[in-house]
FIRO-678352 format. One record per residue: x, y, z of N, C-alpha, C in turn; residue in one letter. Coordinates in steps of 0.02 Angstrom, whole numbers, plus 50000, padded with zeros to 5 digits. Last residue first. Layout:
# FIRO-678352
XYZXYZXYZa ...
END
This chain:
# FIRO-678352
494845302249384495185306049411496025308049361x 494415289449380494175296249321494485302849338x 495115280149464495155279549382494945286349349x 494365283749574495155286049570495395286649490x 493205277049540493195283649565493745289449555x 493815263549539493235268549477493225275149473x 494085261249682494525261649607494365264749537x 492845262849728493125268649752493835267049698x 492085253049658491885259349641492285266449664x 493025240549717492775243349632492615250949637x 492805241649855493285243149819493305246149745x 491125238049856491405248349869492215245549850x 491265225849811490895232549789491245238349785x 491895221849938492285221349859491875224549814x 491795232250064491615227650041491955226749965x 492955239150218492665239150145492455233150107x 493605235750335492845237050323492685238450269x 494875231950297494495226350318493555227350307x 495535242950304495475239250248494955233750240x 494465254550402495085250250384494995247950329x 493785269950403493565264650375494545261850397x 493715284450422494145281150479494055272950473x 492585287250352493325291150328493685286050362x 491305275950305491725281550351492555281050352x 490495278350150491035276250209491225277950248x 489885281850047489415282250129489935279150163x 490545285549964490245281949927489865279750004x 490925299849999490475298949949490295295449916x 491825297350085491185300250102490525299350054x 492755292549990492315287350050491775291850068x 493095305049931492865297749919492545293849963x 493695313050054493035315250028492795307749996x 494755305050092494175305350145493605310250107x 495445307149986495255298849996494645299550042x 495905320250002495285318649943495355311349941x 496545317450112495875324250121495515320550067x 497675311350067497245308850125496535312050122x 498125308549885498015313649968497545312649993x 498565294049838498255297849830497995303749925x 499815285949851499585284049774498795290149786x 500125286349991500785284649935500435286249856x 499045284250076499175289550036499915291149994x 498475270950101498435273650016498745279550003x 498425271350248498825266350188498765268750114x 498015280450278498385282750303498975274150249x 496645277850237496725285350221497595286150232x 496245267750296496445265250246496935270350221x 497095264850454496715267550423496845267850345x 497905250350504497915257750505497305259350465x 497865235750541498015240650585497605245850575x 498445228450420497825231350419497585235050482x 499445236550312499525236050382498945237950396x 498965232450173499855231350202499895230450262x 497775232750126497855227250179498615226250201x 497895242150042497555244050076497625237650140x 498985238249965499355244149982498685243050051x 498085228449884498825226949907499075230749960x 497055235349840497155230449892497755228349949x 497805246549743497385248349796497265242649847x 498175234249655498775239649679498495242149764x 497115230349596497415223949643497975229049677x 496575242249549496375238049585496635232149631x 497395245249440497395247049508496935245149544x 497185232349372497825233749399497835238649460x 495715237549322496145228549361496625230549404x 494935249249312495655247149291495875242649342x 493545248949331493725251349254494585250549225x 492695233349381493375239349392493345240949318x 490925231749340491655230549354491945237349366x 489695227649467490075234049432490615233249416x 489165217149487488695221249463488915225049414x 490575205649440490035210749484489695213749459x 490335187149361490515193449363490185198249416x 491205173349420490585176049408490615185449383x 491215156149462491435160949437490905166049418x 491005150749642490745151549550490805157349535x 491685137549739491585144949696491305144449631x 491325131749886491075129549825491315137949781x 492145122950012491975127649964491765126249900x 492525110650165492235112650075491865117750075x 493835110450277493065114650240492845113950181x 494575106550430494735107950345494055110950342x 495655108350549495305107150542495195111050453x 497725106050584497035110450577496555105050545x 498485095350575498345097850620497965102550627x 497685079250484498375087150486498105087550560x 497955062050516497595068150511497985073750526x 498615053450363498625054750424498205061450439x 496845052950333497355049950394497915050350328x 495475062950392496175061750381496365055850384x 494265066550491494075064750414494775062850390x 495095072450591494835065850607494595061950534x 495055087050575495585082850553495475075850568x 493195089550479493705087850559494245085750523x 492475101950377492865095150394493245091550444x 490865109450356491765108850379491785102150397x 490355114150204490285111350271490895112950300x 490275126050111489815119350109489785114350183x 490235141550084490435137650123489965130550130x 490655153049930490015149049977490235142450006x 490705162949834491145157749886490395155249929x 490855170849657490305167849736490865161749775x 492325177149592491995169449619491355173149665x 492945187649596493185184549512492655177849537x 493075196549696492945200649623492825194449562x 493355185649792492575187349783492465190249705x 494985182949772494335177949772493475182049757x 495115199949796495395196049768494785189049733x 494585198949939494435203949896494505201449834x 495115188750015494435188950010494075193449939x 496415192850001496365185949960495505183949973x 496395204750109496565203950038496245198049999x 494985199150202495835203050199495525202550129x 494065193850337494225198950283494805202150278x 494215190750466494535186750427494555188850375x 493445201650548494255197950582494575196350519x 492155210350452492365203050515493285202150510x 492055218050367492035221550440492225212750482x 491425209550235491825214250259491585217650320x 491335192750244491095196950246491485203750268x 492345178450184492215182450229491795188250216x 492495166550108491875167850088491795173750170x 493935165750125493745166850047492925170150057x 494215165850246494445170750243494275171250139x 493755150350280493525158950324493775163750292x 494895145250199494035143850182493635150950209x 495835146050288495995148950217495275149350191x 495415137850388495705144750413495775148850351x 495355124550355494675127850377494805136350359x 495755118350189495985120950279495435125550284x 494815110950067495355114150096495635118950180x 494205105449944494415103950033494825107350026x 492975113149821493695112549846493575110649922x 492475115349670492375112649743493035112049778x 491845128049560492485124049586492205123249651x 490855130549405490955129849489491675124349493x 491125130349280490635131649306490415132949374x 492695140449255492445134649248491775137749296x 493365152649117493145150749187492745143249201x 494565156949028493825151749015493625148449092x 495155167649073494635167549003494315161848993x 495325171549221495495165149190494895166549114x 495915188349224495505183249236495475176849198x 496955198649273496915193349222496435186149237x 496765208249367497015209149306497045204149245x 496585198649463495885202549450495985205849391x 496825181249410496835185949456496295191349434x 496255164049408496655168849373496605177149422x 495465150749445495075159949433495325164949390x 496665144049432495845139749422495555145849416x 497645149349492497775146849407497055143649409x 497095152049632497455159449572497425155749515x 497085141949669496715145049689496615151149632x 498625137249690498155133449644497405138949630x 499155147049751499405147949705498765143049656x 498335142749890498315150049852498375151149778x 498595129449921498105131649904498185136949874x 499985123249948499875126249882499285128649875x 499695114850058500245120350056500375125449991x 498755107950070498475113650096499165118650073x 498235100949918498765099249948498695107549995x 496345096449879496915100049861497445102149940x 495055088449826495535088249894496075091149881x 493805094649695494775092749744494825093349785x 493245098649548493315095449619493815090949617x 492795109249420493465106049455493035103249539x 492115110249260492065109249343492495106449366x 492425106749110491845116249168491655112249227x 493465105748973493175106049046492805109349092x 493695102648855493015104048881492835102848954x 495005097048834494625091848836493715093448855x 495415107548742495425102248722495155098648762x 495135119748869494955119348786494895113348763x 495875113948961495405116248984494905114848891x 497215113848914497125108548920496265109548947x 497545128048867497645126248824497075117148850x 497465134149015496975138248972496785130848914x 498515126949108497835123249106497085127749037x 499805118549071499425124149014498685124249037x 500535115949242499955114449186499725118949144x 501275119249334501355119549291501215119149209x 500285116449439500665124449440500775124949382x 500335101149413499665104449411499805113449414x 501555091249380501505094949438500785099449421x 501165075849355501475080449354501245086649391x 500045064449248500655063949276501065070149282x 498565063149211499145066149194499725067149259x 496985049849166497585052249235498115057049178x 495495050049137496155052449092496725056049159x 493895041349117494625043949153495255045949109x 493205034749032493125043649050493465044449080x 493485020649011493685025648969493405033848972x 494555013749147493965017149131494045021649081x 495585006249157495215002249111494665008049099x 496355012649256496385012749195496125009949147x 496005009949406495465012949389495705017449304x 496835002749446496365002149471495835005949441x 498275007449389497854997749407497404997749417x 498095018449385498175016449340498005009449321x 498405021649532497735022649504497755020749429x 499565017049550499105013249605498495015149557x 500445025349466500515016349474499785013649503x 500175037349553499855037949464499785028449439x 500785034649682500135035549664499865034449594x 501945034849627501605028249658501255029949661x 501925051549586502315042549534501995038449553x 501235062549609501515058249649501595051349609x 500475071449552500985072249547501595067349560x 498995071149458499165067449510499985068749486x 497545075749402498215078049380498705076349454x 496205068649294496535068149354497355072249355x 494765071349207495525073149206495635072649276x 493265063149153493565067749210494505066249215x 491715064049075492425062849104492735067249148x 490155064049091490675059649055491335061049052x 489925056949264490145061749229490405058549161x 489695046749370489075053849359489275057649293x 490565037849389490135036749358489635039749340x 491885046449451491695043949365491005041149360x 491515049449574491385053549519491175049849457x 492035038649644491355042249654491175046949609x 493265037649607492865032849594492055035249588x 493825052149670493805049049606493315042149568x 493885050049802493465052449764493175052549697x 494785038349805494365037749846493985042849814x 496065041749745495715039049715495055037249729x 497215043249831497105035249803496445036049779x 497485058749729497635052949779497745047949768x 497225068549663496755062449664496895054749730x 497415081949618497845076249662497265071949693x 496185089249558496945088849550496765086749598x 495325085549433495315084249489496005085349488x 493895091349310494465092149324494585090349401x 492335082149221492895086249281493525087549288x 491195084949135492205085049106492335089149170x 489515083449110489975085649165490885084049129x 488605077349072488815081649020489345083449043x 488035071549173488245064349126488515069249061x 488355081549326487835075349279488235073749213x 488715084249486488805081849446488335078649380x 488725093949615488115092549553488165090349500x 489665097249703489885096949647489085097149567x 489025093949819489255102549806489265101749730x 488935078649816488315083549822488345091049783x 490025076949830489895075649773489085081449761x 490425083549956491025086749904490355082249843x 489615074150034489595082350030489835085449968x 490305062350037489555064150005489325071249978x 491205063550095491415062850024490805063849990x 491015065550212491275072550188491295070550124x 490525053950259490055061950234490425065950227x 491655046150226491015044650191490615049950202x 493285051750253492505051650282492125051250225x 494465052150212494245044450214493515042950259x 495905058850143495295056650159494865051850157x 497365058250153496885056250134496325057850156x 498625070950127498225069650184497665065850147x 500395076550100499665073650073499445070050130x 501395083450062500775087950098500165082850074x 502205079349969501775080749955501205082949987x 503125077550086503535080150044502735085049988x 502505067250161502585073750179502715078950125x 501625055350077502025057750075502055066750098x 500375039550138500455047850128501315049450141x 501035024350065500905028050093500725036550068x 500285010049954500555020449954500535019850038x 500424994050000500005000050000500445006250000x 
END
């Protein structure tokens, strides 16, 4: 039998309602071309293929790709790839096989970066977005995608995640659902890609204004932005989109970012 490999931050799973959950989130049907990174042993994977007509596995781990190849290569909607998933053409491999839904137990030490090549950023949005993404992943990174502005866990990578996804929290996961089990507790998410009411009229400053506005979320935003605009006419802006002047980074919603980047844009 595989073991779990450190090296790969890999944690099985092995709860029957958390696996229910993740299929449930997913809404799989018989038009469906999933995408799954790190498949593991495969425990989810089984549960899929038979809802979908296919589904791409992108498994990094050698003995693993051996183990699922015996076991589940005779299936002709499976399509294992061997390798690292960061590195994946995923625009080019998305196209050719028609893919529009990812579900994954994904490696907790790479969430972000994976997180970013499935959405793409706010300057560069993934041009072929998928229908919804499911994702396990650490409880503590989960709080801080589908956060509300003015709570603790609203930051950046909320702002970020929301402009380009709906987040929506599906359950949580005990480290007991593991083995071996991590040491934090986990979560399924569900995102869908999506557009805002209002877009940014310029991406870039937009992710600039985040960046600068969650540097030191401490301070006042008035007192983080004023490298890129004078304090007096940041505190008329906010006034004038109903904010209060003495707002943090934290109390602004991804709305009012857009419109106070909109704002700066006509300027």
């Amino acid at each position: 039998m595989v073991q779990p490999r450190k090296v790969f931050a890999q944690h099985w799973l092995k709860s029957e309602k958390a696996l229910d959950a993740i299929v449930k989130a997913a809404d799989c049907n018989t038009n469906d071309h999933i995408l799954e990174i790190g498949p593991g042993t495969g425990i989810l994977t089984r549960r899929l293929l038979p809802l979908v007509e296919s589904l791409v596995a992108v498994e990094i781990d050698r003995d693993l790709c051996e183990l699922l190849v015996k076991q589940l290569g005779s299936k002709e909607n499976f399509l294992l790839l061997q390798g690292d998933f960061l590195i994946l053409d995923l625009a080019a491999f998305t196209k050719f096989k028609n893919l529009n839904k990812v579900v994954a137990n994904i490696p907790y030490n790479i969430t972000g970066p994976i997180i970013e090549k499935l959405l793409g950023t706010i300057a560069n949005p993934n041009p072929q977005p998928f229908d919804s993404i499911v994702l396990l992943i650490q409880k503590e990174v989960a709080e801080r995608l589908y956060a509300q502005a003015g709570s603790r866990t609203f930051g950046a990578l909320s702002v970020r995640v929301q402009y380009l996804a709906e987040c929506e929290l599906i359950c949580p996961v005990p480290a007991a659902a593991f083995y071996p089990p991590p040491k934090v507790d986990s979560a399924v998410v569900r995102l869908r890609p999506r557009q805002l009411e209002t877009l940014v009229n310029d991406p870039r400053k937009l992710e600039n204004l985040v960046k600068l506005g969650f540097g030191a979320k401490r301070k006042m935003l008035r007192n983080n932005l004023q490298s890129v605009i004078d304090r007096d006419r940041l505190t008329q802006l906010l006034e004038q989109l109903e904010i209060n002047p003495q707002a943090r980074a934290e109390d602004i919603s991804t709305q009012q970012w857009v419109h106070l980047t909109n704002l700066l844009t006509l300027e």
